[in-house]
Gaussian input, Z-matrix of N, CA and C with variables (Angstrom, degrees):
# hf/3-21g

backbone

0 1
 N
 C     1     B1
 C     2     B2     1     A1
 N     3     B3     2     A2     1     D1
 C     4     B4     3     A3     2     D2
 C     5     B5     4     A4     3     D3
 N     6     B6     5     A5     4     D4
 C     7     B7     6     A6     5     D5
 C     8     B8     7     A7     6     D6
 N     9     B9     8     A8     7     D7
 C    10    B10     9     A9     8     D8
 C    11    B11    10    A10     9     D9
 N    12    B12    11    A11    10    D10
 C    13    B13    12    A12    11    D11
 C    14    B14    13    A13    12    D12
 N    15    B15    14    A14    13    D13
 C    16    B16    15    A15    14    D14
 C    17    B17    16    A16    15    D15
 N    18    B18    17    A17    16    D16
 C    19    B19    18    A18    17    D17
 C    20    B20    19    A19    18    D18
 N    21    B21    20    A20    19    D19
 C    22    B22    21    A21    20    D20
 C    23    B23    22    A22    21    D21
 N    24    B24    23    A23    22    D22
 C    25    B25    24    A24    23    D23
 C    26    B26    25    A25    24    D24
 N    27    B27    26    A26    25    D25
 C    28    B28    27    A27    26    D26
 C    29    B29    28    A28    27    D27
 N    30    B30    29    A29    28    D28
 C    31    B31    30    A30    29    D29
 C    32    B32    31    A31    30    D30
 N    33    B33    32    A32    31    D31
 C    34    B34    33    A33    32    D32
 C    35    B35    34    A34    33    D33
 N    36    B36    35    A35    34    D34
 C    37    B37    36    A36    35    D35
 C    38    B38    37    A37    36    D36
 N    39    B39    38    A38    37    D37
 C    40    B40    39    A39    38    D38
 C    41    B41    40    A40    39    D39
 N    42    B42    41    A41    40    D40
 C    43    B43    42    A42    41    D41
 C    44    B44    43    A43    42    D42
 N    45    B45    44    A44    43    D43
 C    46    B46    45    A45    44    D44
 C    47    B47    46    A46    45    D45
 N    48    B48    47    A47    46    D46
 C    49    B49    48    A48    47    D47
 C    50    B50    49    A49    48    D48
 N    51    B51    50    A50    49    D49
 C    52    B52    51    A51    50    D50
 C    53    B53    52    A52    51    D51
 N    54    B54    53    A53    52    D52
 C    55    B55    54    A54    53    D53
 C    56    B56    55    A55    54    D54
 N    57    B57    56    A56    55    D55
 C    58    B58    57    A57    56    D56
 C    59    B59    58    A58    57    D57
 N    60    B60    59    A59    58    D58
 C    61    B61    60    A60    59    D59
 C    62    B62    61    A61    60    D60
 N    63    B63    62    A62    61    D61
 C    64    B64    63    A63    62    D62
 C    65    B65    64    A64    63    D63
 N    66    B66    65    A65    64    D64
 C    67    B67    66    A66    65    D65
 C    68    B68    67    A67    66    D66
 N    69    B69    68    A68    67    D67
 C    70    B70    69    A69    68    D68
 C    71    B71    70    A70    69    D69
 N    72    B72    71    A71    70    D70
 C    73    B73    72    A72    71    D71
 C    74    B74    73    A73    72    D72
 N    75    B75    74    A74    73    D73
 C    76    B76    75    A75    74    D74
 C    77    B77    76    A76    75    D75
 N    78    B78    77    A77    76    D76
 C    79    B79    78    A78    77    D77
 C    80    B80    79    A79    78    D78
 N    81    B81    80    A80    79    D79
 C    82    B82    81    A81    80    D80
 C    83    B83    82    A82    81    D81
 N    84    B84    83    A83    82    D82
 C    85    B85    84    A84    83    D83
 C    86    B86    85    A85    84    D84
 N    87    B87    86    A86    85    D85
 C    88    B88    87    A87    86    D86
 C    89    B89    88    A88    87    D87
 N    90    B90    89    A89    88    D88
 C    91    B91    90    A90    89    D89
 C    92    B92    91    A91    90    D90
 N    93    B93    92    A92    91    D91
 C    94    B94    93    A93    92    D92
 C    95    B95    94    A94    93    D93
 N    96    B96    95    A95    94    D94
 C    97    B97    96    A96    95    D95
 C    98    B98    97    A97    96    D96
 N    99    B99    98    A98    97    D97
 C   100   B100    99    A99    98    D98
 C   101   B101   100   A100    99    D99
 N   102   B102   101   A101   100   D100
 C   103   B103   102   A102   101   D101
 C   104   B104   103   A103   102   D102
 N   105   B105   104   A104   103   D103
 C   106   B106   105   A105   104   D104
 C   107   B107   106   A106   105   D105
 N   108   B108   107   A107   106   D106
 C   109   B109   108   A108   107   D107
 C   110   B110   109   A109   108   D108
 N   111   B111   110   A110   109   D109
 C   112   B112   111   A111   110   D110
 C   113   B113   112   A112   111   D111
 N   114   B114   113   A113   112   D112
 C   115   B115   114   A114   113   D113
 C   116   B116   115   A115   114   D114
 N   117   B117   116   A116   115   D115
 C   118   B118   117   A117   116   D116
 C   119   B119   118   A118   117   D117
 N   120   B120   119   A119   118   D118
 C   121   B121   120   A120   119   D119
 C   122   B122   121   A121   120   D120
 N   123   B123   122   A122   121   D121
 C   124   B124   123   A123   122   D122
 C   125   B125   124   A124   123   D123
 N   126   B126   125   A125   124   D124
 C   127   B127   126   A126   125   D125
 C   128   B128   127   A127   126   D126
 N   129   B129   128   A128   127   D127
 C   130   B130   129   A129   128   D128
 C   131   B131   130   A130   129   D129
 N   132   B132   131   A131   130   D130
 C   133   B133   132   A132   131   D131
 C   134   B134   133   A133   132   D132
 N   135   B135   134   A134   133   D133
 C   136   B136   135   A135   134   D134
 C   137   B137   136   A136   135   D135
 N   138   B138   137   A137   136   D136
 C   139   B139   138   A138   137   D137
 C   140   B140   139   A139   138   D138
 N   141   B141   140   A140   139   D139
 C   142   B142   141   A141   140   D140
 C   143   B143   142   A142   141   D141
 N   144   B144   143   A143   142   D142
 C   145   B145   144   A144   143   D143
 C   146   B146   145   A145   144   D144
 N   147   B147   146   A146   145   D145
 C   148   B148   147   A147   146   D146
 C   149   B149   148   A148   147   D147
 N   150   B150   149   A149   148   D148
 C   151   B151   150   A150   149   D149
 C   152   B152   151   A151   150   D150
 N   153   B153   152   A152   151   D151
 C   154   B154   153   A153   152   D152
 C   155   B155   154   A154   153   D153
 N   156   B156   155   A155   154   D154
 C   157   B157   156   A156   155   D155
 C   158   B158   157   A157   156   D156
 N   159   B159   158   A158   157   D157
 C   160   B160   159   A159   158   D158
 C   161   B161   160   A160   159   D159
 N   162   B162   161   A161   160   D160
 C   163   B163   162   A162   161   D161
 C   164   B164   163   A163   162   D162
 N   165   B165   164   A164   163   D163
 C   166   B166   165   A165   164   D164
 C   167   B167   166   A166   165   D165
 N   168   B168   167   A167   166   D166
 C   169   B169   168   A168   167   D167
 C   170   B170   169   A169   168   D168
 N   171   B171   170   A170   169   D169
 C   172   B172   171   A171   170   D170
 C   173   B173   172   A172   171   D171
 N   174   B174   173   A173   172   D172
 C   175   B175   174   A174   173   D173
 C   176   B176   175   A175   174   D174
 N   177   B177   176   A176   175   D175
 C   178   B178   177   A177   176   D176
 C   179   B179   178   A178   177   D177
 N   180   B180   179   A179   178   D178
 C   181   B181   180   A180   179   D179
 C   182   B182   181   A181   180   D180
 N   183   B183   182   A182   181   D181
 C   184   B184   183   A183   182   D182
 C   185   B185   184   A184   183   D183
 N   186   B186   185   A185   184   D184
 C   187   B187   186   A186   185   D185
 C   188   B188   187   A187   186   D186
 N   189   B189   188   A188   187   D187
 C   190   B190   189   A189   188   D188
 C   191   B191   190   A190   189   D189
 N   192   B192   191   A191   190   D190
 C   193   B193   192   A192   191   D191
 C   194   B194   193   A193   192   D192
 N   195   B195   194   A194   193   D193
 C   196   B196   195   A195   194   D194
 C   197   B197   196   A196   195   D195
 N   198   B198   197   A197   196   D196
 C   199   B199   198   A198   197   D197
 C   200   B200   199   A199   198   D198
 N   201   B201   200   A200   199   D199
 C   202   B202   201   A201   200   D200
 C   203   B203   202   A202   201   D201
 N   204   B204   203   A203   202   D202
 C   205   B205   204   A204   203   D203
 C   206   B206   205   A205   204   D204
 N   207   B207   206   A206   205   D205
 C   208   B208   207   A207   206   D206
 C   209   B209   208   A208   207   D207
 N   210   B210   209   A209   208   D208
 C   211   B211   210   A210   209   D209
 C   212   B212   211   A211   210   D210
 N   213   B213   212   A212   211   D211
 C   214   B214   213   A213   212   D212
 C   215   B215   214   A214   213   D213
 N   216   B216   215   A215   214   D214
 C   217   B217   216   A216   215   D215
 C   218   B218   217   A217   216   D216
 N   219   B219   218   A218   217   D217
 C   220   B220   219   A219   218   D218
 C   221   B221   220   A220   219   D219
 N   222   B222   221   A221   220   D220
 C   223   B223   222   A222   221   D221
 C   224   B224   223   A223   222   D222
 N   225   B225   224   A224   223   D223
 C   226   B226   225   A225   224   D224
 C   227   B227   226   A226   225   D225
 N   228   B228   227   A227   226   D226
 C   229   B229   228   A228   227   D227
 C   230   B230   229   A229   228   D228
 N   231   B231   230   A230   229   D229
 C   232   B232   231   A231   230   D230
 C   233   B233   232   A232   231   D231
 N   234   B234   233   A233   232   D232
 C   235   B235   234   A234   233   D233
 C   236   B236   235   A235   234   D234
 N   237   B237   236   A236   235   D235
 C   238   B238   237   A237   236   D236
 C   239   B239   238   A238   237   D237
 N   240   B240   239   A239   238   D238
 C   241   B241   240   A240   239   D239
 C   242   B242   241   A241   240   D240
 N   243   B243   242   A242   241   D241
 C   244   B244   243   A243   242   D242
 C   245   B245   244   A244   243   D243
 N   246   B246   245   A245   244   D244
 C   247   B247   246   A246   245   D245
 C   248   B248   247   A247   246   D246
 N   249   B249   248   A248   247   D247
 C   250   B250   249   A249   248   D248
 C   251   B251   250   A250   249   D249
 N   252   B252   251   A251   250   D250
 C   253   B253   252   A252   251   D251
 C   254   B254   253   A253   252   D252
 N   255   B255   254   A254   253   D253
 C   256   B256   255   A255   254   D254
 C   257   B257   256   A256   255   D255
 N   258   B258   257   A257   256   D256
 C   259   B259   258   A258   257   D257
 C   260   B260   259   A259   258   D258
 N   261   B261   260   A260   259   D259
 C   262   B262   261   A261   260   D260
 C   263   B263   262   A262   261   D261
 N   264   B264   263   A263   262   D262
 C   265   B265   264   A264   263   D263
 C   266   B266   265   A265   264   D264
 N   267   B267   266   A266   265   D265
 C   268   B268   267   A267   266   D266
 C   269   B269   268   A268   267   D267
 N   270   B270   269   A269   268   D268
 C   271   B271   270   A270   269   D269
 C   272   B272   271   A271   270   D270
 N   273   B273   272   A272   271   D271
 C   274   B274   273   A273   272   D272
 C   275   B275   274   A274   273   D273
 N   276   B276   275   A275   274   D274
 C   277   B277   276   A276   275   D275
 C   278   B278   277   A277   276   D276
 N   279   B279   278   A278   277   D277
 C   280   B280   279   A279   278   D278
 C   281   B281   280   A280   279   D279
 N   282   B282   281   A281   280   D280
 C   283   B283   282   A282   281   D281
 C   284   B284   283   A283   282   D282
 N   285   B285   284   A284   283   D283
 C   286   B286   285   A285   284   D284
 C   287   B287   286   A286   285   D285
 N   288   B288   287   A287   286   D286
 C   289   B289   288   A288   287   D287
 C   290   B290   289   A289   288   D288
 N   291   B291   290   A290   289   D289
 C   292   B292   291   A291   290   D290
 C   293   B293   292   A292   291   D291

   B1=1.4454
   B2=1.5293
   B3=1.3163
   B4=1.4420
   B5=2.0649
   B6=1.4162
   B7=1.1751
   B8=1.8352
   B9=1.6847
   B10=1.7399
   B11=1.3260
   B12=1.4183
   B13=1.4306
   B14=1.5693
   B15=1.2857
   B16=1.4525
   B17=1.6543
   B18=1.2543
   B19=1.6163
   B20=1.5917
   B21=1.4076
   B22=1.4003
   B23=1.8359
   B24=0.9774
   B25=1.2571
   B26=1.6789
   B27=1.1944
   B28=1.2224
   B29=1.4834
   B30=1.4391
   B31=1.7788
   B32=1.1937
   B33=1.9948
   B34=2.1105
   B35=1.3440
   B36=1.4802
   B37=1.7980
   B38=1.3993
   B39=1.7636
   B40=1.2447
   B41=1.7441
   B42=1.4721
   B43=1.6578
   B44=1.5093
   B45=1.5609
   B46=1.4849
   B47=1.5205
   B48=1.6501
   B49=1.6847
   B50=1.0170
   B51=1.8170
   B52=1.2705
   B53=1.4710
   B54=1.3218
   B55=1.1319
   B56=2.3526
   B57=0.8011
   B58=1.3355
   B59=2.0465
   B60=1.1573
   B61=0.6104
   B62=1.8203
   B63=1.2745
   B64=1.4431
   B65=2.0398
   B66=1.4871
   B67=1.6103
   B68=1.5430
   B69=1.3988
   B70=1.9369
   B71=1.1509
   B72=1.8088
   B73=1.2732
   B74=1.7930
   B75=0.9327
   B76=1.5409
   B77=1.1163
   B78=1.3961
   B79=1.7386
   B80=1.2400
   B81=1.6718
   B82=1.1748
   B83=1.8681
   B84=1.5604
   B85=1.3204
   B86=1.4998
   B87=1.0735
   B88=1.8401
   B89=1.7887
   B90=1.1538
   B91=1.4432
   B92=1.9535
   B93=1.8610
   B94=1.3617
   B95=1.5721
   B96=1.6969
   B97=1.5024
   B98=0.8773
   B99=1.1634
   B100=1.9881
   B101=1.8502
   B102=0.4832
   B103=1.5823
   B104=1.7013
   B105=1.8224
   B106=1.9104
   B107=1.5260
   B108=1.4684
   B109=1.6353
   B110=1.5193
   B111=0.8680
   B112=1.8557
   B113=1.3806
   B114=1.0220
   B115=2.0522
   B116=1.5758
   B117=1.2585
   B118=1.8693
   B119=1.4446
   B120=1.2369
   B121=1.9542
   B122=1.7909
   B123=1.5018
   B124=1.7608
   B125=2.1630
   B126=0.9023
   B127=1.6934
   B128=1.9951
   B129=0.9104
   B130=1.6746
   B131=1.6231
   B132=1.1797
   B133=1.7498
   B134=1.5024
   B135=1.3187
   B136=1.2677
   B137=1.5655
   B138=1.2016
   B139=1.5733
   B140=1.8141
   B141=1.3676
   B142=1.4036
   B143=1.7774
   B144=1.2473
   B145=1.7599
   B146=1.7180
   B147=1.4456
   B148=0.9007
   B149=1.6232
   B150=1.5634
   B151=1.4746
   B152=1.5795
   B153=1.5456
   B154=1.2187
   B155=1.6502
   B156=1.4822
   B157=1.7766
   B158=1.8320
   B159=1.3786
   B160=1.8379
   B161=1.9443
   B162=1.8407
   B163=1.5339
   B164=1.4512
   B165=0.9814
   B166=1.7098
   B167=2.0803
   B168=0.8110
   B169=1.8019
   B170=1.9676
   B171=1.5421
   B172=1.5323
   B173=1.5991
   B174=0.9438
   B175=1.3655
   B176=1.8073
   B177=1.4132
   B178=1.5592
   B179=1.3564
   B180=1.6414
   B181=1.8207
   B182=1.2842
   B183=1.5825
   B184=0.7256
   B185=1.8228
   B186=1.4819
   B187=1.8451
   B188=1.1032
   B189=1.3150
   B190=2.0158
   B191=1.5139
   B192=1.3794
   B193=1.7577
   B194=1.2319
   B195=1.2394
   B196=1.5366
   B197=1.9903
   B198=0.8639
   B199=1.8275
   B200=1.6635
   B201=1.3341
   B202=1.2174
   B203=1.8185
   B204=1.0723
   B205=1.5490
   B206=1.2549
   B207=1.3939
   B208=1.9233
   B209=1.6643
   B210=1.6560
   B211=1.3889
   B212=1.5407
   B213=1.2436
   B214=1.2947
   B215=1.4072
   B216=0.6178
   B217=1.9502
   B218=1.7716
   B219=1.1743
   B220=1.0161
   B221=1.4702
   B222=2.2146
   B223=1.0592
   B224=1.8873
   B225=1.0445
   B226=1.3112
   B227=1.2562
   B228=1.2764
   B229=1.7129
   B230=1.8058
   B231=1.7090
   B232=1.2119
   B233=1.9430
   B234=1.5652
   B235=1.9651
   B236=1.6653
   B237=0.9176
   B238=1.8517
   B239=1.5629
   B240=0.7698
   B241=1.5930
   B242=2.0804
   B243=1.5747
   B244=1.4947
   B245=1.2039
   B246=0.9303
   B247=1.7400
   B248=1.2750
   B249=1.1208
   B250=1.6347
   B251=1.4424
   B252=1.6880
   B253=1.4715
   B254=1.5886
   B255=1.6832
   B256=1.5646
   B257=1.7373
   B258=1.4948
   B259=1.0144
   B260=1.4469
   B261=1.1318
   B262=1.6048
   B263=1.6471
   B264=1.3555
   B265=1.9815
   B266=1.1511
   B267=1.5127
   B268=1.4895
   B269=1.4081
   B270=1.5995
   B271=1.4347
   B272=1.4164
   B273=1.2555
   B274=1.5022
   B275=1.7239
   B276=1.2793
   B277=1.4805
   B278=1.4192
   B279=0.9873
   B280=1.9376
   B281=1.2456
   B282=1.7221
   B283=1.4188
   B284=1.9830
   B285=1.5024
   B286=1.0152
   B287=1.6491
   B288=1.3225
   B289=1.9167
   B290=1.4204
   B291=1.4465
   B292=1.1676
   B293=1.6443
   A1=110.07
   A2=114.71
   A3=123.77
   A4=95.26
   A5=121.37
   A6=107.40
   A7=98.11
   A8=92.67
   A9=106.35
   A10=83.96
   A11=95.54
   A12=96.79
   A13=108.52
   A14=116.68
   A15=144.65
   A16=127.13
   A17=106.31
   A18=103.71
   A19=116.71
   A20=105.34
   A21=92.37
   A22=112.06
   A23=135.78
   A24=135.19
   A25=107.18
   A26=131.07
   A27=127.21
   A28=117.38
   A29=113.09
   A30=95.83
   A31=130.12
   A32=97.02
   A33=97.49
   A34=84.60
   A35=92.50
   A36=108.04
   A37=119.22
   A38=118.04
   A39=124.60
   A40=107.37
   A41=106.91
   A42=109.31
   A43=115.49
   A44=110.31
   A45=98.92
   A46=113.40
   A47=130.28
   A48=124.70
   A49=118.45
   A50=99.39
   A51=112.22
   A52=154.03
   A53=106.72
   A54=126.64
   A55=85.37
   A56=109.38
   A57=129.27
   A58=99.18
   A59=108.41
   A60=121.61
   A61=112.62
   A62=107.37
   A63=146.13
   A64=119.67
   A65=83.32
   A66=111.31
   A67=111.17
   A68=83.42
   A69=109.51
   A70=74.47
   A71=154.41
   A72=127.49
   A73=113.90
   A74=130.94
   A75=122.67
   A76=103.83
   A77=119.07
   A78=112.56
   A79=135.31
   A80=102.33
   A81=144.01
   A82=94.10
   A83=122.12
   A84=101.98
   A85=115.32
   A86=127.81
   A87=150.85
   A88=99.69
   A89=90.41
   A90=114.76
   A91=77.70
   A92=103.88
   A93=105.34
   A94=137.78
   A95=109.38
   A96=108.62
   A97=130.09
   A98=122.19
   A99=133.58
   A100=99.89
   A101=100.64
   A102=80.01
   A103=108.42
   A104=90.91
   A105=93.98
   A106=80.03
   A107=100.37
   A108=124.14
   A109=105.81
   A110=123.70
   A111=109.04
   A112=99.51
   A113=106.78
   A114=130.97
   A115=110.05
   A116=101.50
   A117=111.80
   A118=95.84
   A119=94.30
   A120=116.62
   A121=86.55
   A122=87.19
   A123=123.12
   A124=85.27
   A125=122.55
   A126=118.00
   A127=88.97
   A128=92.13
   A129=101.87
   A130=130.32
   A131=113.13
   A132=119.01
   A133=114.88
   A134=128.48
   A135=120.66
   A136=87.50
   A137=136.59
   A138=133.93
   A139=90.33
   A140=112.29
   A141=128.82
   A142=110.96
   A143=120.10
   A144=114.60
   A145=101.10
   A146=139.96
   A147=129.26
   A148=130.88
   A149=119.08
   A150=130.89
   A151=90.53
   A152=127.21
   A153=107.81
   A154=97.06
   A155=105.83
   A156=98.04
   A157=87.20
   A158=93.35
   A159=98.05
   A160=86.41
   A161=81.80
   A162=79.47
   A163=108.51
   A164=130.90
   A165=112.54
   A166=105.86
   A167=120.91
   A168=128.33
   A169=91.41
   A170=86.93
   A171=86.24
   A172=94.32
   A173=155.09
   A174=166.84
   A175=96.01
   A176=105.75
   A177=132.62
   A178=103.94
   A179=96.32
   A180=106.18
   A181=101.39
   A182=147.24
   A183=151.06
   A184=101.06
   A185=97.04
   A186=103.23
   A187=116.33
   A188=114.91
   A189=117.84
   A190=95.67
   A191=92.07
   A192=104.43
   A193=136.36
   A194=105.11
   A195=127.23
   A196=111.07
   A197=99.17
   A198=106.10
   A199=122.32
   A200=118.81
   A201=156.74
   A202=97.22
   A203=130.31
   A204=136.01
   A205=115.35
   A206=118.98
   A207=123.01
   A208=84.84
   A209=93.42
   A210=116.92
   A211=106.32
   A212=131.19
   A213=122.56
   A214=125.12
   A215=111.37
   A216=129.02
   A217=102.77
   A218=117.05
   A219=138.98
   A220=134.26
   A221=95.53
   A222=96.84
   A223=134.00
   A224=113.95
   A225=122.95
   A226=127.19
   A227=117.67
   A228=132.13
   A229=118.23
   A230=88.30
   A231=118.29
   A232=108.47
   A233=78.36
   A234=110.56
   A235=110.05
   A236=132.92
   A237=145.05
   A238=111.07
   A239=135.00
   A240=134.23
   A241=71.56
   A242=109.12
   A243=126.01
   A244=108.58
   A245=129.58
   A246=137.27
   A247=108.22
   A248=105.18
   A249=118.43
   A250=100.81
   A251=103.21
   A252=111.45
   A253=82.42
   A254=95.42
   A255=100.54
   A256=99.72
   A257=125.78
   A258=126.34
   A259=128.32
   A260=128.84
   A261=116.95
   A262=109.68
   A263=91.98
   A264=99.73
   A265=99.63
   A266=106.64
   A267=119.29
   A268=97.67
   A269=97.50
   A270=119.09
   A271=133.17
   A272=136.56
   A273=109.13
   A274=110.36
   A275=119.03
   A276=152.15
   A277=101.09
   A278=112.48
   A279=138.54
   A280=107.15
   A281=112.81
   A282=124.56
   A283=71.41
   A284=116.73
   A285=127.91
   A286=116.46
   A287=103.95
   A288=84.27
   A289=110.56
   A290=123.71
   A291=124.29
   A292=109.14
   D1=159.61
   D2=-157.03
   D3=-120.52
   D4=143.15
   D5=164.69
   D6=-139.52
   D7=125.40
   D8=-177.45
   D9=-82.43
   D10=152.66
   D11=149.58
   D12=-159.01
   D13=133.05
   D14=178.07
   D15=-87.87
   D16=70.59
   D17=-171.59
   D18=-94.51
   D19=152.07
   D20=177.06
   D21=-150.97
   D22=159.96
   D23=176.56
   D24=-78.99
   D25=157.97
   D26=175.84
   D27=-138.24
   D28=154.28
   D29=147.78
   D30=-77.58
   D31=-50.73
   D32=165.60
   D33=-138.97
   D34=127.03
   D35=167.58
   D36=-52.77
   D37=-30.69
   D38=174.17
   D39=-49.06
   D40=-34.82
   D41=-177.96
   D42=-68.29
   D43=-37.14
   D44=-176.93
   D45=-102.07
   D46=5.17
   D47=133.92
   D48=25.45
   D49=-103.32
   D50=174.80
   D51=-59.12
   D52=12.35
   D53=-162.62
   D54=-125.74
   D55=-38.41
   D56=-175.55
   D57=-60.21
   D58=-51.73
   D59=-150.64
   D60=-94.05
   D61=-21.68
   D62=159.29
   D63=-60.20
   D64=-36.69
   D65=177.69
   D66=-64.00
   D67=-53.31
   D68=-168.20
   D69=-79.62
   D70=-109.41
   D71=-126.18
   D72=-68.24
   D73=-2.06
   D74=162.18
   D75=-73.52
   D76=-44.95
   D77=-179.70
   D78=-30.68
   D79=-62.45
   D80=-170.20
   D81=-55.47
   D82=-44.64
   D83=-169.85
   D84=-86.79
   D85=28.79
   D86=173.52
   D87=-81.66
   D88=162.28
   D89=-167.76
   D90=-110.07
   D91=151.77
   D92=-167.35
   D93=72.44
   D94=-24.15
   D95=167.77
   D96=-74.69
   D97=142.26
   D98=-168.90
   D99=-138.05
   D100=-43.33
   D101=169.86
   D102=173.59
   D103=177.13
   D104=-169.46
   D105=-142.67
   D106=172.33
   D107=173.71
   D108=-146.70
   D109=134.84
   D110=157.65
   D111=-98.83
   D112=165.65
   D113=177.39
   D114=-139.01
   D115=147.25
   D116=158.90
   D117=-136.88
   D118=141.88
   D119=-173.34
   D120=-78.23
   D121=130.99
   D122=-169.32
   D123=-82.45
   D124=11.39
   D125=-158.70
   D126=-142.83
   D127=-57.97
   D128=176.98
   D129=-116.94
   D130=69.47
   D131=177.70
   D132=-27.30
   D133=-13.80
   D134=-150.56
   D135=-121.55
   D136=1.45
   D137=-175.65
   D138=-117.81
   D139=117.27
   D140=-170.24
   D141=-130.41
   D142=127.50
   D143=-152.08
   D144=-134.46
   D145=114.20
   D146=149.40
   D147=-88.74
   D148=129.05
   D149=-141.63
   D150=-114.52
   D151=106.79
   D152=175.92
   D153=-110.91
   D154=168.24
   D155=179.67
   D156=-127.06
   D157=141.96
   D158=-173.70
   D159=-146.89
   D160=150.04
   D161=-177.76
   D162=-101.03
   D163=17.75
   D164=152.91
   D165=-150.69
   D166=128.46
   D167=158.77
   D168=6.46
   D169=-69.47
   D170=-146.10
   D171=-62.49
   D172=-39.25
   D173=-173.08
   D174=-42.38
   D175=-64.92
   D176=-178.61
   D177=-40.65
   D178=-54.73
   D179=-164.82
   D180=-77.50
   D181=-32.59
   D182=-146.29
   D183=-78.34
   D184=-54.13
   D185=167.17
   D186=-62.77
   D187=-49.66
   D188=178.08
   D189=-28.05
   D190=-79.23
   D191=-162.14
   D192=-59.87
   D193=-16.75
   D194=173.93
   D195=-50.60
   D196=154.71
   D197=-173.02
   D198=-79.29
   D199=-10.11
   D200=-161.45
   D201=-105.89
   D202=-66.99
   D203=158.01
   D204=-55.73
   D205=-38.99
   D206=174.13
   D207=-40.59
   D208=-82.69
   D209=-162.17
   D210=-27.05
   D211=-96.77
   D212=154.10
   D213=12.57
   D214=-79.29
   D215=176.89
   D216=-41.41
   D217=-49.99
   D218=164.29
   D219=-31.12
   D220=-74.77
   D221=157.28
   D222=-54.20
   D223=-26.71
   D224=174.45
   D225=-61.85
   D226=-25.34
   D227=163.50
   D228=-27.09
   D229=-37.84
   D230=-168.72
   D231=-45.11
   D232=-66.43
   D233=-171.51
   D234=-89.91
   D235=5.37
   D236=-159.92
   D237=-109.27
   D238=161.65
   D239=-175.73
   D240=-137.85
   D241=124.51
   D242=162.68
   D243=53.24
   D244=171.60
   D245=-165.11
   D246=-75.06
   D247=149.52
   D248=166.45
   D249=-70.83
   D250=163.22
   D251=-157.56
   D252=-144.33
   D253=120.38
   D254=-165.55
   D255=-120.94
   D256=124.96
   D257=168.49
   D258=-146.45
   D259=148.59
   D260=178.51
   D261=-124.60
   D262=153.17
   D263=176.79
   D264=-131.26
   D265=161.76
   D266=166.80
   D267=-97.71
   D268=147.07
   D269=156.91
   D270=-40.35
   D271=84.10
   D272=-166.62
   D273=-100.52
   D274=130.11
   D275=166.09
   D276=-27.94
   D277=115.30
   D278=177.11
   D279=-92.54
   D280=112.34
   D281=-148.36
   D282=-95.98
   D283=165.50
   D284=-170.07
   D285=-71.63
   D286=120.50
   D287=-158.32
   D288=-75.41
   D289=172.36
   D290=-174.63
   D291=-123.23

C-alpha cells in the first residue's frame, strides 16, 4: 500500500477544508483508492495534512498528476502560507516484535 500525503501550512485550516475535501472526492473516483483522512496538528493549528492510502505508486501518481488535482493544488495557493509539500511512502511490513 501506498500513503500520499499533502501537507500544507495554513492561516485557518477551516479556510483550506474545502478545497481538502474536493481533493478526497476526486480521489475517490481513481482506480487503486482506498481511502483519505485530513488532519490538523493537535501542537500546531496552522500545519494541515491530507493522508490518502492507494494501492500501488502508479495509481497515487496517476491522481497527483492528473490536471483536476493540479487545479486543486492551485486553488489553495489562495488560503496556504508556501507550497504544499507533496509526498508518498510505502507501507513497510512489521516483522513480529519481540
Amino acid at each position: 500500500m501506498i500513503k500520499g500525503v499533502i501537507g500544507y501550512k495554513v492561516l485557518s485550516y477551516k479556510d483550506v477544508e474545502p478545497i481538502l475535501m474536493k481533493l478526497r472526492s476526486h480521489a475517490m473516483q481513481y482506480k487503486g483508492f482506498v481511502s483519505a483522512e485530513n488532519l490538523v496538528s493537535e501542537e500546531d493549528y496552522s500545519v494541515v495534512v491530507m493522508i490518502s492510502t492507494w494501492e500501488t505508486i502508479e495509481n497515487w501518481r496517476t491522481w497527483a498528476e492528473s490536471k483536476i488535482t493540479k487545479d486543486l493544488l492551485r486553488q489553495a495557493k489562495a488560503v496556504v502560507v508556501g507550497a504544499a509539500r507533496i509526498t508518498a511512502y510505502r507501507t513497510m511490513p512489521t516483522i513480529a516484535w519481540r
